[in-house]
C-alpha positions as CSV (number, residue, x, y, z in Angstrom):
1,X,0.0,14.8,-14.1
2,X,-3.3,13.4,-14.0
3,X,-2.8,9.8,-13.3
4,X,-0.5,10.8,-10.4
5,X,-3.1,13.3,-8.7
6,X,-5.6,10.3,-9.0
7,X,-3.1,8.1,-7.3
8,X,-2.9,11.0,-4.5
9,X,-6.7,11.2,-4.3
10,X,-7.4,7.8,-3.4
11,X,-4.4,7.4,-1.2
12,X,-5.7,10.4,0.6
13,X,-9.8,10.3,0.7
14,X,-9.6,13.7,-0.9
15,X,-12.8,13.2,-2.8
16,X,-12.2,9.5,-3.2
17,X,-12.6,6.4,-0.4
18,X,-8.9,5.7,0.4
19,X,-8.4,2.5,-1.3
20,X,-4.4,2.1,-1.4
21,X,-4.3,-1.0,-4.2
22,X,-6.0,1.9,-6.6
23,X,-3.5,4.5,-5.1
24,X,-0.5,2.2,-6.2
25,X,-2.1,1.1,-9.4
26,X,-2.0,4.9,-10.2
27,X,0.7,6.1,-8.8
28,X,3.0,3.1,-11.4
29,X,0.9,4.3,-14.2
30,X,2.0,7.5,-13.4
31,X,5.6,6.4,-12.4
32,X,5.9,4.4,-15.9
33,X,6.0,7.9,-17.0
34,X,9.3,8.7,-15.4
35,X,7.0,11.4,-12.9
36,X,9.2,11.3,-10.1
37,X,6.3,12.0,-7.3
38,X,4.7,9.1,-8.3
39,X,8.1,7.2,-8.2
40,X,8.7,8.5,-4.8
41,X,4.9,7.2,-4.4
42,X,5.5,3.9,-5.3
43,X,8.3,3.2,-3.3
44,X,6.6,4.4,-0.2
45,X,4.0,2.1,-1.1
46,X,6.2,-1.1,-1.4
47,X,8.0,0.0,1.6
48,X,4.7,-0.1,3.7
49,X,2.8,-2.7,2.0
50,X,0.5,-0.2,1.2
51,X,-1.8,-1.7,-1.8
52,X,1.5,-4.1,-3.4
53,X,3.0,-6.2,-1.5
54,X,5.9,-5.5,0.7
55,X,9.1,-5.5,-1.0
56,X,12.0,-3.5,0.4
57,X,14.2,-3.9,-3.1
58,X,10.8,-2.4,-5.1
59,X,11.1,0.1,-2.8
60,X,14.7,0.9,-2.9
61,X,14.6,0.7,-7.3
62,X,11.5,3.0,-7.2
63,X,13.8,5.6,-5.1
64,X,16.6,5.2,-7.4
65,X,14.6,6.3,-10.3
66,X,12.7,8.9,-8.3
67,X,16.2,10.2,-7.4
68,X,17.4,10.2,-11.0
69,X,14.6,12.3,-12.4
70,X,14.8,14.8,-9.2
71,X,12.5,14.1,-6.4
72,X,14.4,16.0,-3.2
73,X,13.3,13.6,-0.9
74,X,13.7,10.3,-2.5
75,X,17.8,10.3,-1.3
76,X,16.9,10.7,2.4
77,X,14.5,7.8,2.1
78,X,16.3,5.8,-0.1
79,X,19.2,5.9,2.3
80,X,17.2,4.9,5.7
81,X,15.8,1.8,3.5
82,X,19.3,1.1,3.0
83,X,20.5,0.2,6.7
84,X,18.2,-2.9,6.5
85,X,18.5,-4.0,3.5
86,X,21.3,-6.8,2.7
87,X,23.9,-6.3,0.1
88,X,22.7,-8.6,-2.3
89,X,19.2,-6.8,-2.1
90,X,20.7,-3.5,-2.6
91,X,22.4,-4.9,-5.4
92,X,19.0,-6.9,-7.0
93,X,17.3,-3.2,-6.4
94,X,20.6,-1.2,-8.6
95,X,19.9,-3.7,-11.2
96,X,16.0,-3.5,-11.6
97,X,16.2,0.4,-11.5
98,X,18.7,0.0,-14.5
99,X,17.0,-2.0,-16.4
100,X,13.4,-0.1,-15.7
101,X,15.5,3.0,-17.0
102,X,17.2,1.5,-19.6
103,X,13.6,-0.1,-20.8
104,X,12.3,3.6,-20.8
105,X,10.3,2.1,-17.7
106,X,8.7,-1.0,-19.6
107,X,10.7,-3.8,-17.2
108,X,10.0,-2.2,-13.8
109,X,8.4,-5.1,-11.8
């Protein structure tokens, strides 16, 4: 997907200045999409900080969906997230990833 290999290019410098707020921008244009690399993308970013701002339950919804449309790697990461995350956060996260899905990935964020 186009919008997704943009996303890579200017998280990367691969023919682009790094520049992680466009990386993320693309990356949930991409993810809006249901493409689970740019969901697993996404999350990284929220995790990080990288270009959004930091937001472990982001993080952990944009993993869910990633997991849901098959990304191998998502569960893993998902899952260390989890051990620091409260259970009222886990459960705010299950709840936005439900209703991003539900929305066909209009009410994400």
């Amino acid at each position: 997907m186009a919008q997704h290999n943009i996303g890579v290019a200017y998280d990367s410098g691969t023919c682009l200045r790094v520049d992680d707020k466009k990386a993320a921008n693309w990356y949930r244009l991409a993810a809006k999409q249901g493409h689970a690399s740019s969901q697993n993308n996404l999350a990284i970013a929220y995790e990080k900080g990288r270009g959004v701002k930091k937001s472990k339950v982001l993080a952990y919804a944009w993993w869910t969906l990633a997991i849901k449309n098959g990304h191998k790697n998502a569960t893993l990461y998902q899952f260390k997230l989890s051990s620091k995350m409260t259970s009222a956060e886990l459960k705010e996260a299950s709840r936005l990833a439900e209703n991003c899905f539900r929305s066909n990935y209009r009410n994400c964020d």
